[in-house]
ROGU-442975 format. One record per residue: x negated, y, z of N, C-alpha, C in turn. Coordinates in steps of 0.1 Angstrom, whole numbers, plus 2048, in hexadecimal, padded with zeros to 3 digits. Layout:
N
XYZXYZXYZ ...
end
This chain:
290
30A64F5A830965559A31464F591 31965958C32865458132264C576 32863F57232563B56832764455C 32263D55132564554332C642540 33963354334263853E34F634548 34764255435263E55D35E650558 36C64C55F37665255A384649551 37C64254838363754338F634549 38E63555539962E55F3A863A559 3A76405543B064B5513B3646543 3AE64053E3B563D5313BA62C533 3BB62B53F3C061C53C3B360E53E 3A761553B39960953639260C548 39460E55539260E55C38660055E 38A5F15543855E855837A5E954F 3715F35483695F453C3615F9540 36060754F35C61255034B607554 3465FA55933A5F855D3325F0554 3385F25483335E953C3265EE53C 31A5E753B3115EB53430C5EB527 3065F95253056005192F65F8512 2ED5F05162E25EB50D2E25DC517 2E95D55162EE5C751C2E25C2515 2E05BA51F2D15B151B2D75A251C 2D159D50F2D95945042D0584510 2D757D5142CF5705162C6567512 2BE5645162B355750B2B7554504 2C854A50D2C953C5042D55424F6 2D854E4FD2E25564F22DE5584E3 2D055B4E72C65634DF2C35594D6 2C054C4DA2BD5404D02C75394C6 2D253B4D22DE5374CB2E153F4BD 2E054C4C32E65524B42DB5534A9 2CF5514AB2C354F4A12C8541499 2C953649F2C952E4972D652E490 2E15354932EE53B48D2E854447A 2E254E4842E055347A2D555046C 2CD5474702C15444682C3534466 2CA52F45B2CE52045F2C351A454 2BE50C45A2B15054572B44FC44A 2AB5034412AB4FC4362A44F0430 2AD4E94302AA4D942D2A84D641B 29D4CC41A29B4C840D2A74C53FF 2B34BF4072BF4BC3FD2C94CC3F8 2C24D54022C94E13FC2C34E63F0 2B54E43EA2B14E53E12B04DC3D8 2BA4D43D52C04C93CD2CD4CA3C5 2CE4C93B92DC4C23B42DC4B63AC 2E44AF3AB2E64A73A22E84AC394 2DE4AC38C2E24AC3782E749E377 2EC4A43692EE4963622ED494358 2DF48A3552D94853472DC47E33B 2DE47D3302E346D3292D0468324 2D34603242C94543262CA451315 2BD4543122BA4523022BC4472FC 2B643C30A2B642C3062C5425303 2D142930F2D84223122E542B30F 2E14313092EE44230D2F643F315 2F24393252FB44132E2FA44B333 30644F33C30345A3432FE45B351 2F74613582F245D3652ED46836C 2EA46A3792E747537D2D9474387 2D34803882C547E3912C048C398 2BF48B3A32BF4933A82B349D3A5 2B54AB3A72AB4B539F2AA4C23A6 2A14C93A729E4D73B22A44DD3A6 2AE4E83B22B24F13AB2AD5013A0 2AA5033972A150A3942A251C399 29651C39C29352C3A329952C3B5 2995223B82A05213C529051E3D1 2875143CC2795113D626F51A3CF 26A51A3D825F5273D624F51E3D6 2495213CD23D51F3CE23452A3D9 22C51E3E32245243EB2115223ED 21451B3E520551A3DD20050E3D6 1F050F3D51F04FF3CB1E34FC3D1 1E14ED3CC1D74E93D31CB4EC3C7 1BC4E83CA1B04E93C21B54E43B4 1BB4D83B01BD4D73A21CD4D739F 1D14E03A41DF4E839F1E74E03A5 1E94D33AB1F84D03B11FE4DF3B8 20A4E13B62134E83BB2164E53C8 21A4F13CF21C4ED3DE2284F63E4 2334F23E52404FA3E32454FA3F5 24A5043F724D5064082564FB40E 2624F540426E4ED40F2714E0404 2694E23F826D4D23F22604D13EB 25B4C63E824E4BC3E22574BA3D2 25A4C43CA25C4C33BD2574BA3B7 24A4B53B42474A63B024D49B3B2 25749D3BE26248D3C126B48D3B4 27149A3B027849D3A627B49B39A 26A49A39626749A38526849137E 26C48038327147837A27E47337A 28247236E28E46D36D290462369 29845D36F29A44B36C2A944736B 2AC43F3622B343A35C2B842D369 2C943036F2C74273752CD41836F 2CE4163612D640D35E2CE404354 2C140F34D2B94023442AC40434A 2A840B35329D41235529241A350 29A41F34428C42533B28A436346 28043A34627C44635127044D347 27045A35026445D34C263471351 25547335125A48235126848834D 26849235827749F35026F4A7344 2644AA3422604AD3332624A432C 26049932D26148F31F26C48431F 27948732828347D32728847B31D 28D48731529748530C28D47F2FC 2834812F827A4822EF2744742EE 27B46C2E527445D2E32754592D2 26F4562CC26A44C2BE2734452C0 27743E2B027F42F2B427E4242B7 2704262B526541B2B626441A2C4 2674282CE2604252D826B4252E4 27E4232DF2844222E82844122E8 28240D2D92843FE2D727A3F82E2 26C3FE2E12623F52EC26C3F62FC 26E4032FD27540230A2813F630C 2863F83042943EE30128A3E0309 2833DC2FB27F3CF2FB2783CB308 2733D730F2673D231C26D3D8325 2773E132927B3E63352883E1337 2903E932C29E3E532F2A13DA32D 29D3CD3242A03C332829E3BA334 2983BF33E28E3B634829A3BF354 29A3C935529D3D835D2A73D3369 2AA3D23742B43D237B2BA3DF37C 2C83DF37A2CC3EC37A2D03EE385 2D43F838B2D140039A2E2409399 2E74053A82F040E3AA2EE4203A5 2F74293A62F44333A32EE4393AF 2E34413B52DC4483B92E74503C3 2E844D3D32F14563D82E545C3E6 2D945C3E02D04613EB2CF46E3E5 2D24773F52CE4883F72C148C3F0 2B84853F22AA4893F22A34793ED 29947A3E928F4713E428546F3EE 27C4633F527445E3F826A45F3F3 25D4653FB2514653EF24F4543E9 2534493F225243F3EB25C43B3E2 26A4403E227143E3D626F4483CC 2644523CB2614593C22554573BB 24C44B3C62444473BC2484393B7 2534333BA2564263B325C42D3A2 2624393A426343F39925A443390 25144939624144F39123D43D384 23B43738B23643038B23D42537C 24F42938025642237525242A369 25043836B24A44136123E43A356 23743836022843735822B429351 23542035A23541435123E412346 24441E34424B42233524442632E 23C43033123143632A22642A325 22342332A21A41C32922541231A 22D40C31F23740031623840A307 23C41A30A24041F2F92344232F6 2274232F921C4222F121A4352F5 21B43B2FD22144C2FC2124502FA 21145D2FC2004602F81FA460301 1EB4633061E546230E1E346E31B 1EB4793141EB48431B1F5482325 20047B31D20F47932820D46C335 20746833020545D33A1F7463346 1EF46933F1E446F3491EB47B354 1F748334A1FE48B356204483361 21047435D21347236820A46A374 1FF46636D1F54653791F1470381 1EF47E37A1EB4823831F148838C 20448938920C48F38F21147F39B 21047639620D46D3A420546D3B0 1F84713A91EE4733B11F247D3BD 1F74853B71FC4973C22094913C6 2124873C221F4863CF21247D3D4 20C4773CF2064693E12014753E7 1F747C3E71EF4893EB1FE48D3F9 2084913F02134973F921B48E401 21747E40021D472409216473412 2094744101FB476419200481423 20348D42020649A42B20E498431 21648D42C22948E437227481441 21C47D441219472447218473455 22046B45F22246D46D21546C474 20C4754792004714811FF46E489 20C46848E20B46449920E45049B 21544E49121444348E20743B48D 20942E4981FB42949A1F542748C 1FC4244801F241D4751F142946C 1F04354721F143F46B1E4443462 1D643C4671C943A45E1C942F455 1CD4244551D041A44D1D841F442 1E54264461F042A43B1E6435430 1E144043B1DA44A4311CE449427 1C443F42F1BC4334231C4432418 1CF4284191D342340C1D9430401 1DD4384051E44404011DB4493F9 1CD44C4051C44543F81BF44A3EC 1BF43D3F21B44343E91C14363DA 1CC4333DA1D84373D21D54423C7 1D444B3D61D24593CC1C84573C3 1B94573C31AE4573BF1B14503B2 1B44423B21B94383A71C044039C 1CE4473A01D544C3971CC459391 1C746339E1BB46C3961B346B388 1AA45A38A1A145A3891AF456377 1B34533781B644E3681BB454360 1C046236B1C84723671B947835B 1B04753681A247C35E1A1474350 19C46834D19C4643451A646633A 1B446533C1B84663331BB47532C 1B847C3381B948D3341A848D329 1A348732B197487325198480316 1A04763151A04703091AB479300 1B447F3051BD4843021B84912F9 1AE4962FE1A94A32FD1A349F2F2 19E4982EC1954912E31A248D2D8 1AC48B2DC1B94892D21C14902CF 1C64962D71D44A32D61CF4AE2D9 1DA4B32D51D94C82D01DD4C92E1 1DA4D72E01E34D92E81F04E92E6 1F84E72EE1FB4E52FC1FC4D92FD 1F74D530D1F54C830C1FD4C831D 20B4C131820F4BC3252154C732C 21A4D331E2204E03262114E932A 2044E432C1FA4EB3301F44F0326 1EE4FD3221E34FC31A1D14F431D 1C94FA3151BD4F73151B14F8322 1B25073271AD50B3311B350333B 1BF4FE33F1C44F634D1C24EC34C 1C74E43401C14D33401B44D0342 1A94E033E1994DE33B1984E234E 1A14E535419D4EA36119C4DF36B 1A94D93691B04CA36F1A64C236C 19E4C23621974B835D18B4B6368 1874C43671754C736E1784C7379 1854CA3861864C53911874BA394 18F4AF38C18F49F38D18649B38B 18049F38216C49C37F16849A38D 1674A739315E4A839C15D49F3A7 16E49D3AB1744903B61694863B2 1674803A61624743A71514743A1 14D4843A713D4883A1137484394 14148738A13D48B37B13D49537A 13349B38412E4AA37F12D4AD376 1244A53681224AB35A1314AF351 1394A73561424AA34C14E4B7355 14D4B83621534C336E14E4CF364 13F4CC3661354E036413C4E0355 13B4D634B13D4D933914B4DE33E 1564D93441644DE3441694EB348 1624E93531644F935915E506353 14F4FF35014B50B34815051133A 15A50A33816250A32416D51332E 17351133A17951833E179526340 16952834516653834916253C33D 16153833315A54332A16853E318 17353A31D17A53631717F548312 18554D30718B55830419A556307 19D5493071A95493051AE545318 1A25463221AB5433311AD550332 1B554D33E1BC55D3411B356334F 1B356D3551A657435F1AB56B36B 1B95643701BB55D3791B554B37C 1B754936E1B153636E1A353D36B 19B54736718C54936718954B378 18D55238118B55538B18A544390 19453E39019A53139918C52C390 18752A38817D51F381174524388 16D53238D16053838F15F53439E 16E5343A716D5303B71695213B3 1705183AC16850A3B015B5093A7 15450D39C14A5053981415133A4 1455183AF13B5183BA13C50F3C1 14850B3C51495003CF1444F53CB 1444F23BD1424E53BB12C4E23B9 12C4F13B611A4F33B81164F03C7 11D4F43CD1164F83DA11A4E73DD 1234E03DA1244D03DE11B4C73D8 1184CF3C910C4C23C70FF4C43CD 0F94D33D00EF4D83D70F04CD3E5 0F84CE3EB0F84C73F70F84B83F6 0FA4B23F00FA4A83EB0EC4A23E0 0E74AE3DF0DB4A83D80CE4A83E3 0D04B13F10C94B63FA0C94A7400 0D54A34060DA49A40D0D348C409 0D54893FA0CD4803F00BF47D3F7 0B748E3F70A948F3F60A448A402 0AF48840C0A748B41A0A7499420 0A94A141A0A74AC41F0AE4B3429 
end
């Protein structure tokens, strides 16, 4: 039987005429060109370096930062940590000064009292080792919480309000949470590590609540970029962590019958104060003996 493209030989392509017409592509061909085609995206591609001047010291300095509209949020946890597909954006959000150390949120870097760059002066930057400039691709959740951490102890030194300092707790609390997930399970001390790390979490939690609680009692809101309905949401889940139910049901419930939440944070309130019914039910069962 004549090929289809036999004849050829008459135009010269005589060496063409047994080509096949639906050539069936190789495995290793087939992988090859996939990973050609679809190239794997790494954490530092959603990075650039900005560059900040520093209120305290007016230098200039740079820190690395997710590019905006580039990671995609792919969901959130029960009290709103953010959960993004190829970078942990909470490594991101402080910025630090690497020459006097003053840091703090990227909401509240630039924004200081005179009074309250002087405390910094007096209690950070004078003490401060100053640090080469920053030539890491990516951040370490532990060099992101040694940042976290220089945060809160700025906040803490300029006297800042109660609200700012209970956020960076509780935005600590969710990178340990996310130190916790990347944790090798295979590594023998891999229960020892995750102990310490929830016990971490809980600590920074537990002082996130409180001070979102005192805060609430002091300042207007928007509070912390959030309104009323989300801080009052955040509140009654962290409640619940540590079974202050009475103040979980009052929060949540100011939530569902609030005019001012929107039909999405009323839905999210009505899924947990079931979940969180049906937990103290079992728990009060459990109690009884029952």
């Amino acid at each position: 039987m004549a090929g289809l493209l036999s004849g050829l030989g008459r135009l010269g392509l005589g060496a063409l005429e047994n080509m096949e017409l639906y050539a069936k592509e190789k495995p290793e061909e087939k992988k090859e060109k996939e990973k050609k085609a679809v190239p794997v995206l790494q954490e530092q591609d959603f990075l650039f370096n900005k560059t900040h001047t520093c209120p305290i010291c007016d230098k200039e300095f740079k820190s690395r930062t997710v590019k905006v509209g580039k990671e995609r949020l792919i969901g959130s946890d029960a009290d709103l940590r953010p959960r993004h597909e190829h970078v942990d954006m909470l490594k991101y959000d402080v910025i630090v000064c690497p020459r006097c150390g003053y840091a703090a949120l990227s909401r509240y870097f630039k924004f200081l009292t005179l009074p309250q760059a002087r405390f910094i002066k007096e209690k950070i930057s004078a003490n401060f080792r100053p640090r080469d400039e920053d030539k890491r691709e990516i951040y370490t959740y532990d060099e992101a919480l040694d940042r976290y951490k220089l945060a809160l102890v700025n906040a803490i030194v300029k006297m800042a309000k109660p609200s700012e300092k209970a956020y960076i707790c509780l935005k600590t609390a969710w990178l340990l949470r996310g130190k916790g997930e990347h944790l090798d399970k295979e590594d023998e001390k891999y229960e020892e590590k995750k102990k310490k790390i929830d016990e971490d979490e809980r600590e920074f939690l537990k002082n996130a609540l409180d001070g979102f609680l005192e805060a609430r009692q002091t300042e207007n809101f928007p509070m912390c970029g959030m309104d009323e309905s989300t801080v009052d949401y955040i509140i009654a889940v962290t409640a619940a962590k540590f079974e202050q139910y009475d103040v979980a049901t009052k929060m949540i419930s100011g939530v569902i019958t609030s005019p001012n939440s929107n039909s999405r944070m009323k839905d999210r309130a009505r899924t947990f104060r079931e979940q969180m019914l049906k937990e103290i039910k079992a728990k009060s069962a459990a109690g009884s003996g029952k």
